[in-house]
TILO-367214 format. One record per residue (C-alpha): x, y, z. Coordinates in nm, 3 decimals. Layout:
! TILO-367214
px_py_pz
X_Y_Z;
...
***
This chain:
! TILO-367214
px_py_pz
0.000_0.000_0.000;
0.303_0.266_0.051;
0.430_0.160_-0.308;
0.259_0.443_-0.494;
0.334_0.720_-0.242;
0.758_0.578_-0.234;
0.770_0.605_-0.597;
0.660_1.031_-0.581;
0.905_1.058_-0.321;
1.185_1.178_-0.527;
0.957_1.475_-0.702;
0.811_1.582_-0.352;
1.183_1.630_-0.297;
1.295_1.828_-0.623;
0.957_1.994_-0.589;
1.070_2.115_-0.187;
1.397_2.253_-0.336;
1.441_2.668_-0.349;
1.424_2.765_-0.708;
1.805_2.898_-0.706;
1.904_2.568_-0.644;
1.726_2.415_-0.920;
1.768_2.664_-1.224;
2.056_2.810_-1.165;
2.285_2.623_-1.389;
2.646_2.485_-1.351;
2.957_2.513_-1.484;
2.950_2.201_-1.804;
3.285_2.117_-1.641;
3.158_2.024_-1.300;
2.860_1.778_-1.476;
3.110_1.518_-1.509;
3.293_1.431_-1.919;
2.934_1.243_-1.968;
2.764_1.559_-2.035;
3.038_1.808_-2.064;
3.233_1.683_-2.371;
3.005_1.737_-2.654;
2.981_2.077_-2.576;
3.291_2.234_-2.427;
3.276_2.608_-2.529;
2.974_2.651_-2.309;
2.949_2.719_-1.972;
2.601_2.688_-1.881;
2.326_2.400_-1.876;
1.993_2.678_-1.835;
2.013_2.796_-2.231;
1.778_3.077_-2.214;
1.874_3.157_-2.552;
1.915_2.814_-2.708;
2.253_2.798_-2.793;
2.320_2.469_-2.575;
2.039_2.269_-2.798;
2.196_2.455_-3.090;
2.553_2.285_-3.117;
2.401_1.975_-2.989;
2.207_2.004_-3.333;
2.511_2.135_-3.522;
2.710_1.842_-3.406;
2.481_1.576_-3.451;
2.393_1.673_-3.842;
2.815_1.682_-3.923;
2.800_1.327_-4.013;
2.497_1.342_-4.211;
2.472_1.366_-4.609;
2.295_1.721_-4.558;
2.578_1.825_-4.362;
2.867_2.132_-4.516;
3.171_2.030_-4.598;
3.421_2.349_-4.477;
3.550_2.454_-4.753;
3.918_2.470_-4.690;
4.164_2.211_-4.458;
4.444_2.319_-4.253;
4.670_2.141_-4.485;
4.580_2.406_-4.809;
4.823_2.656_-4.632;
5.064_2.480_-4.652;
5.039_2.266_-4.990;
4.763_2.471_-5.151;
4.381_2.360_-5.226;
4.383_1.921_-5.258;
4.163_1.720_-5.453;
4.269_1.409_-5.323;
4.030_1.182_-5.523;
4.316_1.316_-5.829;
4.624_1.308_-5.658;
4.873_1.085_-5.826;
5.017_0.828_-5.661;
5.342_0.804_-5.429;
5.650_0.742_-5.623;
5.963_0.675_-5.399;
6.208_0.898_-5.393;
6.496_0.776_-5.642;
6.813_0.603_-5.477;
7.128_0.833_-5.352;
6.777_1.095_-5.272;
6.712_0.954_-4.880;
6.695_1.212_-4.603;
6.739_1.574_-4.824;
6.462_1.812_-4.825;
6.093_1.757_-4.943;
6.037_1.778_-5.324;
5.710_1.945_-5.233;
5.789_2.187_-4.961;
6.123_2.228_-4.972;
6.243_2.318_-4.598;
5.964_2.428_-4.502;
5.982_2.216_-4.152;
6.243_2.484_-4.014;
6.614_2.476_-3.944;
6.785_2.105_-3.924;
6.704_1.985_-3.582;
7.009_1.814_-3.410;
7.072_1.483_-3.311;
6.973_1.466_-2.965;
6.611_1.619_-3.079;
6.585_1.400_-3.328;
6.615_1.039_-3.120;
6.269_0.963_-3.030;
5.990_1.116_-3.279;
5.635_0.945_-3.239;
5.293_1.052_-3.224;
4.908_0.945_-3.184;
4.628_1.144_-3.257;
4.271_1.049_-3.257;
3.911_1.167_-3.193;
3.815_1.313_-3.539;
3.671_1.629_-3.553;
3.288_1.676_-3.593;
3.294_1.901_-3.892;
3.588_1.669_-4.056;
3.361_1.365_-4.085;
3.192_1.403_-4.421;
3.362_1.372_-4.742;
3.126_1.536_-4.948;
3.218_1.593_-5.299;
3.607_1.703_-5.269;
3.683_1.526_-4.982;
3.823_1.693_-4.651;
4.117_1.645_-4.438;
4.067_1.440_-4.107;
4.117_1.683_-3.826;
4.225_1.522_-3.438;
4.047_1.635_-3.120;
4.302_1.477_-2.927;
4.661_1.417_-2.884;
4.783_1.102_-2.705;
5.101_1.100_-2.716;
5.299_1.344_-2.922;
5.712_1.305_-2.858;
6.031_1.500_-3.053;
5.938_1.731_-3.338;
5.714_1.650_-3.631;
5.320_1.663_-3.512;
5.139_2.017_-3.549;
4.894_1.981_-3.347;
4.725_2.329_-3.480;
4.697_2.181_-3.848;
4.656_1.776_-3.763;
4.926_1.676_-3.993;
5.283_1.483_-3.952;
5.564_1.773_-4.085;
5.925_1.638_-4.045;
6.179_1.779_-3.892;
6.401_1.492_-3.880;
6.457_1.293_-4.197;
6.478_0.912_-4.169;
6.250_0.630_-4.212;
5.951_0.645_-4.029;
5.594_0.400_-3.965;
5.303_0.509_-3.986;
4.945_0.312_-3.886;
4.599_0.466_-3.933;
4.215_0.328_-3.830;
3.886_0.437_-3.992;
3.550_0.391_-3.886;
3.250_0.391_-4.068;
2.892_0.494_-3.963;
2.609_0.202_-3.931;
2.479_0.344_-4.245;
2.743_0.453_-4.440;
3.099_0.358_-4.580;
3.422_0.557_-4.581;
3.714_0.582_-4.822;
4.038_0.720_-4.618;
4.392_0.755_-4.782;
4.753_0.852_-4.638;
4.877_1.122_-4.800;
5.240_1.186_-4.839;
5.263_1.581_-4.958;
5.006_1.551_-5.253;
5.044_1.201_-5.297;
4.849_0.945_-5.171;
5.023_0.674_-5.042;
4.791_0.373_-4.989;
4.406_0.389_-4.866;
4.171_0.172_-4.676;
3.799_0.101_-4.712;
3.531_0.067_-4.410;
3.217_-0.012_-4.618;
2.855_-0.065_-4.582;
2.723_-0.280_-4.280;
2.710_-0.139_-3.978;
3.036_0.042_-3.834;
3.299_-0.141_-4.024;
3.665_-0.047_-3.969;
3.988_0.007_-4.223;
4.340_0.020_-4.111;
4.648_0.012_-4.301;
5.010_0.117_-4.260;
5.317_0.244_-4.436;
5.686_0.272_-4.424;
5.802_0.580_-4.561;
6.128_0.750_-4.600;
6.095_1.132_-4.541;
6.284_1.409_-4.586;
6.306_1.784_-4.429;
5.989_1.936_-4.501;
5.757_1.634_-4.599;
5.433_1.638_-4.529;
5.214_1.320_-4.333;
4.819_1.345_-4.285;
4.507_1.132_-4.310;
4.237_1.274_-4.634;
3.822_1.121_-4.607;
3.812_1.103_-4.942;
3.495_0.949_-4.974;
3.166_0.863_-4.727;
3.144_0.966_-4.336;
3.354_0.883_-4.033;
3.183_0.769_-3.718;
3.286_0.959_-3.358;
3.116_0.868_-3.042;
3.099_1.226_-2.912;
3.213_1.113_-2.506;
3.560_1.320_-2.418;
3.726_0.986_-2.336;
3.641_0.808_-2.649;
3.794_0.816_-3.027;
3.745_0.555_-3.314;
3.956_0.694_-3.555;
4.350_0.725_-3.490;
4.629_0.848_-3.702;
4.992_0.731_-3.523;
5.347_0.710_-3.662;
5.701_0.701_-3.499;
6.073_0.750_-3.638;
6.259_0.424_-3.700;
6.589_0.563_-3.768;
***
């Protein structure tokens, strides 16, 4: 017989609670990553004027075929507007050529680093960007939320793209994932060559990996192109399906 009035108990509560309490808002950062990390640029959960339910919109439609592509990627300032689905393919630098500067960019990766900078070079970065998961009709750079591990000289952070410093041969791994409806194309791109590609198609968040050796000089640059079809994210802080890493071998 007290079932009924057990089970109000918890509104009688809120209900009994001074109104400052309840609508006042808190800081997104003090809601716990759960709630915070789709939305870090604001600061408070009351949205009188809708902007909270606005980039939860925004974010959610990035993946989606009505979505915009941006127009440029951070890469273009540095190797000018890409068309990936037309670049031509890597070519390996002819023999006696190792380790001198980038055909492409010349030395634009700054002053020779010395030796003691240049012993341990390695990076991850994953997490891709909301408004970097739609291909669209040119294809867009994949841009990195997060750094894991970023060591020596090479990973610009600001532009989500490998530029050496340090010439030598060097590995690099990437992993794709693909919406539950969707597919996605995604090549490594070596300056504006692409190197190899992998394919996460239709069925329900497939994956695509693949990895390269490459032997790069001052200059060259690394980075990861959706060239065709949508990435998947899971927008939680903590979580990130789609990784670009690479280290320096010697």
């Amino acid at each position: 017989m007290l079932t009924a009035p057990l089970r109000l108990l918890p509104l009688l509560v809120l209900l009994s609670l001074p109104p400052r309490l309840v609508g006042a808002g808190r800081p997104l950062g003090r809601l716990g990553p759960g709630l915070a990390a789709p939305l870090p640029d604001l600061t408070e959960v009351d949205d009188p004027n809708g902007s909270r339910q606005a980039a939860i919109a925004a974010a959610a439609a990035a993946g989606t075929p009505g979505a915009v592509v941006p127009p440029t990627s951070p890469v273009d300032a540095l190797l000018g507007p890409l068309n990936a689905s037309r670049a031509d393919l890597w070519t390996p630098p002819a023999p006696g050529c190792e380790g001198e500067d980038s055909r492409v960019t010349g030395s634009a990766g700054g002053a020779g680093s010395s030796p003691q900078a240049c012993r341990t070079v390695g990076f991850t970065a994953a997490k891709a960007n909301y408004r970097r998961r739609k291909a669209g009709d040119r294809g867009t750079q994949v841009v990195f939320d997060r750094v894991v591990t970023s060591v020596g000289r090479g990973w610009d952070s600001a532009r989500s793209l490998f530029h050496c410093s340090c010439p030598g041969l060097y590995f690099f791994t990437f992993h794709a994932l693909s919406p539950s409806q969707g597919r996605a194309r995604v090549d490594l791109m070596l300056n504006l060559s692409r190197v190899l590609s992998s394919e996460a198609n239709y069925g329900g968040f497939d994956s695509g990996s693949n990895s390269a050796l490459l032997r790069l000089g001052r200059g060259d640059i690394v980075f990861l192109w959706l060239a065709e079809g949508f990435l998947y994210e899971n927008d939680a802080r903590f979580r990130g399906y789609n990784s670009l890493s690479g280290y320096k071998i010697n």
